[in-house]
mmCIF file of the N, C-alpha and C atoms, coordinates in Angstrom:
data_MODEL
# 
_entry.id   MODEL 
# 
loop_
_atom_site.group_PDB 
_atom_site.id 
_atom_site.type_symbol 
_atom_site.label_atom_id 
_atom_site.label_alt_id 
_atom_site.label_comp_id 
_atom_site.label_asym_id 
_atom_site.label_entity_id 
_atom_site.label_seq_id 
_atom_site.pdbx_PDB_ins_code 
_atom_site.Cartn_x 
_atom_site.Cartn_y 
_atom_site.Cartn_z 
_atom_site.occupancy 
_atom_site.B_iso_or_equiv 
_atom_site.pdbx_formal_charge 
_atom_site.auth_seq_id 
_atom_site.auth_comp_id 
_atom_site.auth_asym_id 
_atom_site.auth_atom_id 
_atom_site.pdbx_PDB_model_num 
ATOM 1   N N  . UNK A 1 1  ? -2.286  1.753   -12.525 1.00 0.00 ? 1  UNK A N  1 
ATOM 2   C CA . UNK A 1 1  ? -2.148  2.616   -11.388 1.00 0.00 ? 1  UNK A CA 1 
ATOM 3   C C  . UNK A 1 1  ? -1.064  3.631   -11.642 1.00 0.00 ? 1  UNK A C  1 
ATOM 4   N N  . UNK A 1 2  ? -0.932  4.755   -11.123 1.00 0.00 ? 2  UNK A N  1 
ATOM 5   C CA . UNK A 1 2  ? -0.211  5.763   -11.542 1.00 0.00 ? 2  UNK A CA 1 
ATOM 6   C C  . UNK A 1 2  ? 0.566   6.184   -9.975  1.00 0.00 ? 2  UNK A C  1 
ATOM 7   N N  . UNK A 1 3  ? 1.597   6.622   -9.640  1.00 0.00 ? 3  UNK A N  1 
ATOM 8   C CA . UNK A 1 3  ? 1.949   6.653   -8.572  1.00 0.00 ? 3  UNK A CA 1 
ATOM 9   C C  . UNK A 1 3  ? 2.254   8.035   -8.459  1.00 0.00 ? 3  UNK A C  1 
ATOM 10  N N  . UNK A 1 4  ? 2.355   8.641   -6.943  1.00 0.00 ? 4  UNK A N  1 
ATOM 11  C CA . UNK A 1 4  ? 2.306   10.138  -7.112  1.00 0.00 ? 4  UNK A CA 1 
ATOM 12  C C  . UNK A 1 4  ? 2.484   10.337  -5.813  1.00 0.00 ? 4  UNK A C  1 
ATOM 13  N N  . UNK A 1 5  ? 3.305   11.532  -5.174  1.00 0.00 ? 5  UNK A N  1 
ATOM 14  C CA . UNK A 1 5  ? 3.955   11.824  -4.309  1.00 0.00 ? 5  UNK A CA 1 
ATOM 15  C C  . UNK A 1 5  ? 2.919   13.641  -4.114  1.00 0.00 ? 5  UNK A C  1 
ATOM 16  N N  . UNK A 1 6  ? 1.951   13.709  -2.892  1.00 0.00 ? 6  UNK A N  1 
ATOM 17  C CA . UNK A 1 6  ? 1.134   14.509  -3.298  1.00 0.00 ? 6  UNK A CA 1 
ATOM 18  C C  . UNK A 1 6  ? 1.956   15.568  -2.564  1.00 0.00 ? 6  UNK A C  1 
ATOM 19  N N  . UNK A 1 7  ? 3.041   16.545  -3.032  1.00 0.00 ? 7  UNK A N  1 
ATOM 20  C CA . UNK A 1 7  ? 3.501   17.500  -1.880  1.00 0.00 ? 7  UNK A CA 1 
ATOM 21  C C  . UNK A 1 7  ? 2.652   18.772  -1.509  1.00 0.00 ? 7  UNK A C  1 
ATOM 22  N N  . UNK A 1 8  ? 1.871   19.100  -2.013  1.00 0.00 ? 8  UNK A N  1 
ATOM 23  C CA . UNK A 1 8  ? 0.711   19.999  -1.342  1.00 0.00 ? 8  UNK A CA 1 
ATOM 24  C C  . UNK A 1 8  ? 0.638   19.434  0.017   1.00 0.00 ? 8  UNK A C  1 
ATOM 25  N N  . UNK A 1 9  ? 0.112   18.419  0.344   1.00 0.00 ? 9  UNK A N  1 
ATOM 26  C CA . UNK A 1 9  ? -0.046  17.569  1.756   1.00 0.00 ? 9  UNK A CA 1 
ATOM 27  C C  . UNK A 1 9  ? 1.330   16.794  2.658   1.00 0.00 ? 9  UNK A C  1 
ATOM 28  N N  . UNK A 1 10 ? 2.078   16.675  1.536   1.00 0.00 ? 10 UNK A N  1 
ATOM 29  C CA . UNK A 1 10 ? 2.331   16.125  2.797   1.00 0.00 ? 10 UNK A CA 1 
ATOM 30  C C  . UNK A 1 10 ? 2.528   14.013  2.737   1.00 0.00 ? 10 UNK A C  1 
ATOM 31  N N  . UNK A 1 11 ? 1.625   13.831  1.831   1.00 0.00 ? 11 UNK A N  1 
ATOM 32  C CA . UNK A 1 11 ? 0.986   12.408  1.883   1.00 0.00 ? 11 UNK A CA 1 
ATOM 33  C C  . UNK A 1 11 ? 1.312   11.978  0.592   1.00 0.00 ? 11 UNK A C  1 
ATOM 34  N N  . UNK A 1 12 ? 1.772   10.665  0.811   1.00 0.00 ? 12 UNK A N  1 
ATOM 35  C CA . UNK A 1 12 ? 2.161   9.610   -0.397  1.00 0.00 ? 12 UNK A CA 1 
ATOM 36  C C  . UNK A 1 12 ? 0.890   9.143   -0.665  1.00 0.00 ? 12 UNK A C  1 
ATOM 37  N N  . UNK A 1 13 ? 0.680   9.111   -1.784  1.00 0.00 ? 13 UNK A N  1 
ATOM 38  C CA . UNK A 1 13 ? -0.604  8.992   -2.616  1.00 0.00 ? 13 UNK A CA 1 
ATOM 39  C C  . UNK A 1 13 ? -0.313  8.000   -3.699  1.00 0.00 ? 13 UNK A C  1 
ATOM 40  N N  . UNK A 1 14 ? -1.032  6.709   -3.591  1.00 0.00 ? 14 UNK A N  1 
ATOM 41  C CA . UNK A 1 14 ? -0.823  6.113   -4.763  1.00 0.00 ? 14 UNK A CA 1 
ATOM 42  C C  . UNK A 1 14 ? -2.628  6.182   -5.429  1.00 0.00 ? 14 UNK A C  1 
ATOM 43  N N  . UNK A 1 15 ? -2.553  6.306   -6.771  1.00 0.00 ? 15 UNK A N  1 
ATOM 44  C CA . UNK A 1 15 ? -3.726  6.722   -6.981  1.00 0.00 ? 15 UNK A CA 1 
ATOM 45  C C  . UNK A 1 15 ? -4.053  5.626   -8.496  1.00 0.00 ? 15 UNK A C  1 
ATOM 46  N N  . UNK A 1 16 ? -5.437  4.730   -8.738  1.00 0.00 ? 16 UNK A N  1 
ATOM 47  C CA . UNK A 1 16 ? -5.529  3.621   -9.077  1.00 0.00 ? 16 UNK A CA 1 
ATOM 48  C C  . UNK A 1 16 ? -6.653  4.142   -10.219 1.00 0.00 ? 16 UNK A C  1 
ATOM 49  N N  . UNK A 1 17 ? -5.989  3.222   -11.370 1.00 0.00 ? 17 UNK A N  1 
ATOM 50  C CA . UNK A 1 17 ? -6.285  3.247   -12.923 1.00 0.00 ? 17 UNK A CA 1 
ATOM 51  C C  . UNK A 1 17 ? -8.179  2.795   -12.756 1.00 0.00 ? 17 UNK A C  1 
ATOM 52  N N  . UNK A 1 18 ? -8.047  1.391   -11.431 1.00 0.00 ? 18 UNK A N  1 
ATOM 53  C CA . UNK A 1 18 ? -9.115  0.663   -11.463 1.00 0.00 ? 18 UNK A CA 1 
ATOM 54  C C  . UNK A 1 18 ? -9.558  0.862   -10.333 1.00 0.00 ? 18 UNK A C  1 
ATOM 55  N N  . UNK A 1 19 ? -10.962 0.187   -9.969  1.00 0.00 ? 19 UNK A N  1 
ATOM 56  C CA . UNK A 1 19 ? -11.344 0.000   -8.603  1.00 0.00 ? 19 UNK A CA 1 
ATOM 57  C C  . UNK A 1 19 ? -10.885 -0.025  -7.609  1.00 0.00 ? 19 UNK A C  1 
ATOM 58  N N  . UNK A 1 20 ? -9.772  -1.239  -7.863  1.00 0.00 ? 20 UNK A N  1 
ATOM 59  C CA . UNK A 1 20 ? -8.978  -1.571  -6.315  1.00 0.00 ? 20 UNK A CA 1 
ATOM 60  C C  . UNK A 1 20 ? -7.500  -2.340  -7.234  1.00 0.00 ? 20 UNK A C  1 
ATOM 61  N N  . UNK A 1 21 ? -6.611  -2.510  -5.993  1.00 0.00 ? 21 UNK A N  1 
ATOM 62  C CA . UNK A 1 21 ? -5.278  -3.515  -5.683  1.00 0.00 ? 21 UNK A CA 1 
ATOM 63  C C  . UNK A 1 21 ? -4.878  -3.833  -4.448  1.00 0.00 ? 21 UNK A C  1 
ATOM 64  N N  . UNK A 1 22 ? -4.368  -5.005  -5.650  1.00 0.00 ? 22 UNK A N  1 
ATOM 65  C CA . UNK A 1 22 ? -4.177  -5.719  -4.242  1.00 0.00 ? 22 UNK A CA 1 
ATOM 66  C C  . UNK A 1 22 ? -3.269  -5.095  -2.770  1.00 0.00 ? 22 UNK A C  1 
ATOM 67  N N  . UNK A 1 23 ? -2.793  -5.609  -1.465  1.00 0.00 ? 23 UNK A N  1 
ATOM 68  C CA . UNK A 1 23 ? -2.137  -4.987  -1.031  1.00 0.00 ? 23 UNK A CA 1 
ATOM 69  C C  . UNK A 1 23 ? -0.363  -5.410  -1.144  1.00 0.00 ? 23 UNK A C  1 
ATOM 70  N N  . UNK A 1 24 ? -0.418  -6.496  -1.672  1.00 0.00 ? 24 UNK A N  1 
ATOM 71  C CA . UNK A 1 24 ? 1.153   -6.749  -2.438  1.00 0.00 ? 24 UNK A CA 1 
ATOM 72  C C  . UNK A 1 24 ? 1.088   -6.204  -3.352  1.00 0.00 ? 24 UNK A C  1 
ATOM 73  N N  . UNK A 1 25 ? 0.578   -5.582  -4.334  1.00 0.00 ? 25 UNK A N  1 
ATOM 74  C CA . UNK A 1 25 ? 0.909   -5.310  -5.619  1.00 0.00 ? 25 UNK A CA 1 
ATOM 75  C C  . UNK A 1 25 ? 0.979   -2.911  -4.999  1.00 0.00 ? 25 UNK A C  1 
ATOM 76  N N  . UNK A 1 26 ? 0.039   -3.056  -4.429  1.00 0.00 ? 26 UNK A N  1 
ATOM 77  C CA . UNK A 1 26 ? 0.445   -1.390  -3.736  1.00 0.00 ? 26 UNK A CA 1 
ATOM 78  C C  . UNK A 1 26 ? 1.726   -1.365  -3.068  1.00 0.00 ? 26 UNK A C  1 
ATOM 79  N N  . UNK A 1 27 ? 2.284   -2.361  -2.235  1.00 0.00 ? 27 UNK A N  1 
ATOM 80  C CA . UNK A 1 27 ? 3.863   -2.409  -1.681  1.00 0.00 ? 27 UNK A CA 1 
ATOM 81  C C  . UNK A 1 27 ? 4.781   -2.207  -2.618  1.00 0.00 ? 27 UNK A C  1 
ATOM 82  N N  . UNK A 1 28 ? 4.201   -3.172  -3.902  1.00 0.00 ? 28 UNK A N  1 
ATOM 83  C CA . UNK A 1 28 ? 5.713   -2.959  -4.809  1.00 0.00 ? 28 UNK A CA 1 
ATOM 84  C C  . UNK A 1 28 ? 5.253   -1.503  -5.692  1.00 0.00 ? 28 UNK A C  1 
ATOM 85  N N  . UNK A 1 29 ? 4.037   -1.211  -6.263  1.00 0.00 ? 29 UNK A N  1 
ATOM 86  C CA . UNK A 1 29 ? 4.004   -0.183  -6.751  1.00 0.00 ? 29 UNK A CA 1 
ATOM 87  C C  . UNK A 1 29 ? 4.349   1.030   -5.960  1.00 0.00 ? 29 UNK A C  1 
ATOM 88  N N  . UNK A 1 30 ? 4.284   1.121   -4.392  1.00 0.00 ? 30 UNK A N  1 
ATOM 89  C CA . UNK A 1 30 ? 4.524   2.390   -3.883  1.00 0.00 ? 30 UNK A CA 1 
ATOM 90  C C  . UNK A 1 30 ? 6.378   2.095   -3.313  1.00 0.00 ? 30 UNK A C  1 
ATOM 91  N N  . UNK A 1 31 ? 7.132   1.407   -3.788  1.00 0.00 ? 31 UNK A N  1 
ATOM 92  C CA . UNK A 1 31 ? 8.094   1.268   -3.911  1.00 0.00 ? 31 UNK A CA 1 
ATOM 93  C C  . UNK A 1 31 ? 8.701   0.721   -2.957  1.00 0.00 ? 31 UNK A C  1 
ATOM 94  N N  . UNK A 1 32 ? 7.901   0.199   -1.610  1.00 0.00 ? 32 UNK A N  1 
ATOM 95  C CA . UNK A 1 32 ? 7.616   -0.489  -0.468  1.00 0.00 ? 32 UNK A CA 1 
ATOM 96  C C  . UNK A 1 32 ? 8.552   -1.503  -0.479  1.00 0.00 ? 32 UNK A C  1 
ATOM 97  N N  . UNK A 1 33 ? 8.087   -2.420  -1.915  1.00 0.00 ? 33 UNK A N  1 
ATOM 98  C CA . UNK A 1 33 ? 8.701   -3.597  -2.049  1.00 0.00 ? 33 UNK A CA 1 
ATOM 99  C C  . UNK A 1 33 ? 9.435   -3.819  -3.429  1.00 0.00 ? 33 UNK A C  1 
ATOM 100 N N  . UNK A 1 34 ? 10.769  -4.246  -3.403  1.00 0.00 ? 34 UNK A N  1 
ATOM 101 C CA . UNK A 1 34 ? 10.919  -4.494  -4.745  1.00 0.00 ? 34 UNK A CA 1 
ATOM 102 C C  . UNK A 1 34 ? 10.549  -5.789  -5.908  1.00 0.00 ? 34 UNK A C  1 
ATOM 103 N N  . UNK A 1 35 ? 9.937   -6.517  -4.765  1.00 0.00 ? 35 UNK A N  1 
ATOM 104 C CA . UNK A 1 35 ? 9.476   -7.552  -6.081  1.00 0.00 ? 35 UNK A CA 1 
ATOM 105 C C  . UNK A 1 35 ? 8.133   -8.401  -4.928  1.00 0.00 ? 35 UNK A C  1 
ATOM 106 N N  . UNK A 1 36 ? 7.321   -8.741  -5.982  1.00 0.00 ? 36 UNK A N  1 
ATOM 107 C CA . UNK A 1 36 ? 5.816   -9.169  -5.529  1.00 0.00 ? 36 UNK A CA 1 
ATOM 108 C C  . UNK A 1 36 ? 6.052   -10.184 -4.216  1.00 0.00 ? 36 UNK A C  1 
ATOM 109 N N  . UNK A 1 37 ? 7.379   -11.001 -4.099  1.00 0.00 ? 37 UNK A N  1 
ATOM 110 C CA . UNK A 1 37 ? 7.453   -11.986 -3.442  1.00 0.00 ? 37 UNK A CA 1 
ATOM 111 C C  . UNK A 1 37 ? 8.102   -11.367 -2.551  1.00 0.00 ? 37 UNK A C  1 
ATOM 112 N N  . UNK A 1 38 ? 8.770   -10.190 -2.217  1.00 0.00 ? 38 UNK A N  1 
ATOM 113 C CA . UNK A 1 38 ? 8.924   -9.380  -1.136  1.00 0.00 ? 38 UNK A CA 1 
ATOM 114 C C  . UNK A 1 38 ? 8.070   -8.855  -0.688  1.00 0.00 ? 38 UNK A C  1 
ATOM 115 N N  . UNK A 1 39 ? 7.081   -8.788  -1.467  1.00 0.00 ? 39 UNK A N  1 
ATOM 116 C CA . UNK A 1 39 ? 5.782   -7.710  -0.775  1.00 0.00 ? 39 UNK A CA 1 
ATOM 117 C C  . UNK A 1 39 ? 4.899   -8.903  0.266   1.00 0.00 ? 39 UNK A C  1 
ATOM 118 N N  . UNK A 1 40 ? 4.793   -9.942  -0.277  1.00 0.00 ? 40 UNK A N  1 
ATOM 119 C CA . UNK A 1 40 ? 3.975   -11.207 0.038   1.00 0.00 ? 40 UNK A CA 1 
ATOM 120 C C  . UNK A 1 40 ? 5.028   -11.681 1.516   1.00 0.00 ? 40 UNK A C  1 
ATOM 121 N N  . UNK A 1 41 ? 5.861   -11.631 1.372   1.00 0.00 ? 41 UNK A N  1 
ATOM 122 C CA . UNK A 1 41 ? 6.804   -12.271 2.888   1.00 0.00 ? 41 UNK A CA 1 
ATOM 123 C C  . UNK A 1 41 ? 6.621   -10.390 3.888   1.00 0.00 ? 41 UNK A C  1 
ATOM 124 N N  . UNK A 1 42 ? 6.797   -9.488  3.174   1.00 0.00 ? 42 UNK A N  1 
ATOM 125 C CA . UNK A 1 42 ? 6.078   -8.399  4.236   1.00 0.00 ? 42 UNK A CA 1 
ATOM 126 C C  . UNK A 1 42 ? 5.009   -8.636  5.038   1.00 0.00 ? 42 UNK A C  1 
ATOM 127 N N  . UNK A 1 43 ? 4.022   -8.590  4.173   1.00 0.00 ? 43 UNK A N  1 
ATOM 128 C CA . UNK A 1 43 ? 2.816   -8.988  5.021   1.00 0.00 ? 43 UNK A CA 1 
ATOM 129 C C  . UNK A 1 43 ? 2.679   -10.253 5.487   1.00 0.00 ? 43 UNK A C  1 
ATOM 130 N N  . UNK A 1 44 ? 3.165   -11.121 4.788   1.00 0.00 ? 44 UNK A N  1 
ATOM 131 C CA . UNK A 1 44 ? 2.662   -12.701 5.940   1.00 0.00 ? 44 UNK A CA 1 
ATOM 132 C C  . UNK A 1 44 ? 3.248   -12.476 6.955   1.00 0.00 ? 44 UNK A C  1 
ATOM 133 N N  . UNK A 1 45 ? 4.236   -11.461 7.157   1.00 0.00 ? 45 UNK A N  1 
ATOM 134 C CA . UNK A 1 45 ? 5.212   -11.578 8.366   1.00 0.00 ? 45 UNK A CA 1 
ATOM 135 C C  . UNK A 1 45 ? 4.724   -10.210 9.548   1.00 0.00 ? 45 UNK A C  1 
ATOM 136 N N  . UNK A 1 46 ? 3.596   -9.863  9.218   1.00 0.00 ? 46 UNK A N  1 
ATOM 137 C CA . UNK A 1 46 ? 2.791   -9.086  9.918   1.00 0.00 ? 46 UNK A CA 1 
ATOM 138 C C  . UNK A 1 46 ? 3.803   -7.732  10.116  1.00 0.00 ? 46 UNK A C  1 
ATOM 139 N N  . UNK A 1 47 ? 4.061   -7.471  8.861   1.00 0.00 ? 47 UNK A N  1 
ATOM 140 C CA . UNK A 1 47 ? 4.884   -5.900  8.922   1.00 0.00 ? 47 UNK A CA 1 
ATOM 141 C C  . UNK A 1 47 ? 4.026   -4.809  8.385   1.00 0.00 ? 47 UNK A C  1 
ATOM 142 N N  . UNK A 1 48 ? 2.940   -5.553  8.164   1.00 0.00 ? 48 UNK A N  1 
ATOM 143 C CA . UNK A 1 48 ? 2.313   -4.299  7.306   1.00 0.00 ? 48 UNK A CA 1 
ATOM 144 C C  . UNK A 1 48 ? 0.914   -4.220  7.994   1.00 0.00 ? 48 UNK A C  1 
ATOM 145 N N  . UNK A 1 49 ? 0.469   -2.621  7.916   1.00 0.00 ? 49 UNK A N  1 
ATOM 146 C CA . UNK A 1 49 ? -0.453  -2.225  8.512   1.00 0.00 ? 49 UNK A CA 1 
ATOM 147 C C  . UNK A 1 49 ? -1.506  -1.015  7.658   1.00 0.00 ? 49 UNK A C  1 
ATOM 148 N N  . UNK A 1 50 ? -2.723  -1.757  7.359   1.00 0.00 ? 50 UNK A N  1 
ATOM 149 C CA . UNK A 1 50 ? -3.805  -1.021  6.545   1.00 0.00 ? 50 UNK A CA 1 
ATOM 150 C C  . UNK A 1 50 ? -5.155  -0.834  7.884   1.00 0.00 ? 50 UNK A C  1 
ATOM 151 N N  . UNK A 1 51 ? -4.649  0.361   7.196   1.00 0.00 ? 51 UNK A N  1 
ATOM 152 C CA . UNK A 1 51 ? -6.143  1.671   8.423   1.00 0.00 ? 51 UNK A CA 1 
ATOM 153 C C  . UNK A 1 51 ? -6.030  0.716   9.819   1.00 0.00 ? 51 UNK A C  1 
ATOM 154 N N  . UNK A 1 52 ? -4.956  1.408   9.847   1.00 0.00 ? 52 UNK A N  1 
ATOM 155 C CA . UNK A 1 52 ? -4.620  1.227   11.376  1.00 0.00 ? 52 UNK A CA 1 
ATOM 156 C C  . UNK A 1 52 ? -4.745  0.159   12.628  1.00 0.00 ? 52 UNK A C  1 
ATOM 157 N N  . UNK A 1 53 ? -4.631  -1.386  11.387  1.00 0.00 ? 53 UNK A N  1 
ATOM 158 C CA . UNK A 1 53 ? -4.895  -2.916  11.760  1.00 0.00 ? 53 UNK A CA 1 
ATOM 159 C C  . UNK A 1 53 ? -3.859  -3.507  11.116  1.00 0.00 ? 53 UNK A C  1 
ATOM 160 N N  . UNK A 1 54 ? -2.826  -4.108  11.994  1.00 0.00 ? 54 UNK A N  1 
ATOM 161 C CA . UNK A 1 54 ? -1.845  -5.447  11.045  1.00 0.00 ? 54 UNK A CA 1 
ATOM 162 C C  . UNK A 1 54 ? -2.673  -6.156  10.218  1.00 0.00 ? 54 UNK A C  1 
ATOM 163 N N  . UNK A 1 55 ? -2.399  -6.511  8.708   1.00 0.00 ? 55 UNK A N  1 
ATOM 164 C CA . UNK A 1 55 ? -2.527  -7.210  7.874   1.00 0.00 ? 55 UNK A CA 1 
ATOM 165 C C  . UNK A 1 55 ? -1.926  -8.336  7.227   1.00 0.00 ? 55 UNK A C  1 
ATOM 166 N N  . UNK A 1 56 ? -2.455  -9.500  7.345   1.00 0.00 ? 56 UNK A N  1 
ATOM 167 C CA . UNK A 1 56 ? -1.272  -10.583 6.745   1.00 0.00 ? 56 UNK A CA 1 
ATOM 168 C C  . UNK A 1 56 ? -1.519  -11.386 5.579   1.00 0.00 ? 56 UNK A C  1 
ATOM 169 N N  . UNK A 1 57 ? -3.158  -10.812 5.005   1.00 0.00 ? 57 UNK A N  1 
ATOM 170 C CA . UNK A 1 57 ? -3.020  -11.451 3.378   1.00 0.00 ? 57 UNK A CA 1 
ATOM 171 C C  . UNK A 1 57 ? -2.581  -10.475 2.358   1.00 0.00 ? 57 UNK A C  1 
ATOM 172 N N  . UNK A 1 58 ? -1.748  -11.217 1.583   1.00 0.00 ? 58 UNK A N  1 
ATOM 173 C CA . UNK A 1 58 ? -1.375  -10.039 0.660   1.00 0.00 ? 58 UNK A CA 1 
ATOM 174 C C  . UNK A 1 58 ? -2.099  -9.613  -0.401  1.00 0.00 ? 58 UNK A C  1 
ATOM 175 N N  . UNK A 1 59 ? -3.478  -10.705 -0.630  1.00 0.00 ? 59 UNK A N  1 
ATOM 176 C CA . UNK A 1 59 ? -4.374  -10.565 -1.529  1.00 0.00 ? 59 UNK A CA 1 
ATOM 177 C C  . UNK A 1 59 ? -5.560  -9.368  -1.071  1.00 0.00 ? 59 UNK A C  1 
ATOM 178 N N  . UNK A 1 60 ? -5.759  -8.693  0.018   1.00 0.00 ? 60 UNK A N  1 
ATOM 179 C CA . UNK A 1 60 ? -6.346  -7.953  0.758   1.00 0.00 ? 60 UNK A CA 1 
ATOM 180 C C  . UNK A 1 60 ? -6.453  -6.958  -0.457  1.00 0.00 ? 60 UNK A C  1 
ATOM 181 N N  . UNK A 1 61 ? -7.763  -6.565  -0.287  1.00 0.00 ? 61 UNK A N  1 
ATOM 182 C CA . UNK A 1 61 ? -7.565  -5.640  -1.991  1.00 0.00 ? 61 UNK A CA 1 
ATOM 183 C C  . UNK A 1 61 ? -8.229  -4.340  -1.416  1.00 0.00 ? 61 UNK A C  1 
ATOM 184 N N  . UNK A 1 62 ? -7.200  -3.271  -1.432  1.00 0.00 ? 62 UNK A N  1 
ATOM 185 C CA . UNK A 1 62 ? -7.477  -1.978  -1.420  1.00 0.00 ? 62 UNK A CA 1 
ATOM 186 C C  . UNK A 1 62 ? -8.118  -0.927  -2.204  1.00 0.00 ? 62 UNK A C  1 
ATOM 187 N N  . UNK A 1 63 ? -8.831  -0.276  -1.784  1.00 0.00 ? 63 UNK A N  1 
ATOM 188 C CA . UNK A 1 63 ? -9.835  0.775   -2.680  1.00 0.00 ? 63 UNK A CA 1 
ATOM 189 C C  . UNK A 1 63 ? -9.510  2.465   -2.381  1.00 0.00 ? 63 UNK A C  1 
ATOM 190 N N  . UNK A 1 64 ? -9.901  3.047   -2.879  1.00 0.00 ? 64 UNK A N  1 
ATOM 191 C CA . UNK A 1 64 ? -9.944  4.434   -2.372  1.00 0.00 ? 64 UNK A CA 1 
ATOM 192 C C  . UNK A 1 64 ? -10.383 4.921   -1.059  1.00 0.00 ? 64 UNK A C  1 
ATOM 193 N N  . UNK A 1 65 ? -9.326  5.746   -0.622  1.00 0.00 ? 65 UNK A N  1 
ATOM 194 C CA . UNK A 1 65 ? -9.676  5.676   1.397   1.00 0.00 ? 65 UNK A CA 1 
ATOM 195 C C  . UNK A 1 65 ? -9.245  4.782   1.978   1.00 0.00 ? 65 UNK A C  1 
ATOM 196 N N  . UNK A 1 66 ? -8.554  3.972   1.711   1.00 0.00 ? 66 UNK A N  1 
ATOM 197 C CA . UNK A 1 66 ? -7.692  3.016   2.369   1.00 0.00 ? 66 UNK A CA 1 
ATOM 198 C C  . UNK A 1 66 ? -6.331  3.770   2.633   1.00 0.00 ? 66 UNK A C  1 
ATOM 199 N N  . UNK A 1 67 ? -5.620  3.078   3.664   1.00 0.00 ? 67 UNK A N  1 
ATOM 200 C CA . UNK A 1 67 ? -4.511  3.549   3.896   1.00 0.00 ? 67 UNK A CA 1 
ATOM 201 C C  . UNK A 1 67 ? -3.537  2.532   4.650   1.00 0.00 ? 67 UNK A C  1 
ATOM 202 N N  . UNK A 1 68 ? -2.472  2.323   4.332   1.00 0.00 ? 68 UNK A N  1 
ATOM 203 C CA . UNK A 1 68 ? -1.313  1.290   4.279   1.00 0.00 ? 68 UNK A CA 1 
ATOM 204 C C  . UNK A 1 68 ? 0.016   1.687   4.773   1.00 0.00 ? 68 UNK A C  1 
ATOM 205 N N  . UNK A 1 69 ? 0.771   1.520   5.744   1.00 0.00 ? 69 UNK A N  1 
ATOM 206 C CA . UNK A 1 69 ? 2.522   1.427   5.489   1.00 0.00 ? 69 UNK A CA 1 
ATOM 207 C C  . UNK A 1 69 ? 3.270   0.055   6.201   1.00 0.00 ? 69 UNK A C  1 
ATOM 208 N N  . UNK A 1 70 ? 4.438   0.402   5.849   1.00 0.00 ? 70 UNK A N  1 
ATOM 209 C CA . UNK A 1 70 ? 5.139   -0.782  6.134   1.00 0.00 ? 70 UNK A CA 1 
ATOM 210 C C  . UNK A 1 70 ? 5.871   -0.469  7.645   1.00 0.00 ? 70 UNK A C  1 
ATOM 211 N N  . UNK A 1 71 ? 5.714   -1.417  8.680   1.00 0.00 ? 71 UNK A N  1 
ATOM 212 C CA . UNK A 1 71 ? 5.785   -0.752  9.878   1.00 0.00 ? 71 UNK A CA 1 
ATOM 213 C C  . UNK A 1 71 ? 5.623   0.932   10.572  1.00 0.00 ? 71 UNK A C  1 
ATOM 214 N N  . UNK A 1 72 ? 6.614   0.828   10.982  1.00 0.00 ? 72 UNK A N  1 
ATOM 215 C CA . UNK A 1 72 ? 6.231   2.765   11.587  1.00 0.00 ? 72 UNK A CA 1 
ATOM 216 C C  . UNK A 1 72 ? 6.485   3.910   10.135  1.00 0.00 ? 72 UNK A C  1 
ATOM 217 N N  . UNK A 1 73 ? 7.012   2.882   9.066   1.00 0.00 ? 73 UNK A N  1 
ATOM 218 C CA . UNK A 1 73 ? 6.883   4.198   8.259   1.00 0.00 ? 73 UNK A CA 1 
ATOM 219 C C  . UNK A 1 73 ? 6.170   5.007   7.305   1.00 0.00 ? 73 UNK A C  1 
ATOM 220 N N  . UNK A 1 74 ? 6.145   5.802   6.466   1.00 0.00 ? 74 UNK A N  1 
ATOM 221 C CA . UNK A 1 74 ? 5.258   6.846   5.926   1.00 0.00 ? 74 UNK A CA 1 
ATOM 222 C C  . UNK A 1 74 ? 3.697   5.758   5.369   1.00 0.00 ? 74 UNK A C  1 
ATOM 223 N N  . UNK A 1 75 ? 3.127   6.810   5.806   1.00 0.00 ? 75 UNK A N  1 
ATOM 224 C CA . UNK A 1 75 ? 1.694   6.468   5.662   1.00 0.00 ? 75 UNK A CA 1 
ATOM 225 C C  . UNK A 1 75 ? 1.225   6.801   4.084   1.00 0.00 ? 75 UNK A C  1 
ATOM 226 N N  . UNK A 1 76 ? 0.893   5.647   3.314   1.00 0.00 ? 76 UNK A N  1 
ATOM 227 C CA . UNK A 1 76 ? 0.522   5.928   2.180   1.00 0.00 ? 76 UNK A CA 1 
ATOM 228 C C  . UNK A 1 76 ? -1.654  5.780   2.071   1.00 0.00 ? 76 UNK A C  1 
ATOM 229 N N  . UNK A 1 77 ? -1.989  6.694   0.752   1.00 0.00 ? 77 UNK A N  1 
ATOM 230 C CA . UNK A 1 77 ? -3.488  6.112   0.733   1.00 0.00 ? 77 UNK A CA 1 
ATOM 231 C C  . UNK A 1 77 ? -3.752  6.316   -0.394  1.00 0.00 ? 77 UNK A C  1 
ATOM 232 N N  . UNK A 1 78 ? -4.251  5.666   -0.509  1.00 0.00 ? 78 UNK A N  1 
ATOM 233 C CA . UNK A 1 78 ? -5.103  4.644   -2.006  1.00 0.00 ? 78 UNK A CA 1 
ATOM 234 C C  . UNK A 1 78 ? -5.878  5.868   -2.284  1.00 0.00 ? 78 UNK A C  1 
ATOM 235 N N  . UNK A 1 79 ? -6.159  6.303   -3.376  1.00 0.00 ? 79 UNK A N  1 
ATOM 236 C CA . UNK A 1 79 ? -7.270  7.246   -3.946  1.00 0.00 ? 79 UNK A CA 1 
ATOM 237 C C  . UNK A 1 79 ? -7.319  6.934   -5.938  1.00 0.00 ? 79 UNK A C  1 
ATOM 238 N N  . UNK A 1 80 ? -8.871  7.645   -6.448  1.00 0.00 ? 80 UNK A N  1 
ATOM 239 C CA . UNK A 1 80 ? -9.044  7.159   -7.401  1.00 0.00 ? 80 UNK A CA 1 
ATOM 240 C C  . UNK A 1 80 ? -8.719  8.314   -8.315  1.00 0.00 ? 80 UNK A C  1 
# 
């Protein structure tokens, strides 16, 4: 996955090598979280919110057009 800050828009863009990731592994790659087991106590702890629904598995696997942040802040989305 390659990470990327799209300033034309506006929008944090993390943008993926493969199909999909997981949604702990997009926390720590979009810098959300600093380590996998922080990303995993985020979401079990219902802080995190993908397309506009609390999420609490961290295995939840995101694709392109998805979209994720960690409480009220910046809205990130998955693209390929």
């Amino acid at each position: 996955m390659i990470l990327r800050n799209a300033e034309e828009t506006n929008m944090a863009t993390l943008t993926l090598r493969n199909n999909s990731i997981t949604l702990a592994q997009a926390l720590k790659a979009s810098g959300l979280a600093d380590t996998g087991g922080q990303a995993k106590h985020l979401v079990r702890s219902g802080d995190v919110v993908v397309n506009d629904a609390v999420e609490t598995q961290p295995g939840r696997k995101l694709r392109p057009g998805d979209r994720f942040r960690l409480g009220k802040g910046e809205e990130w989305t998955v693209s390929a």
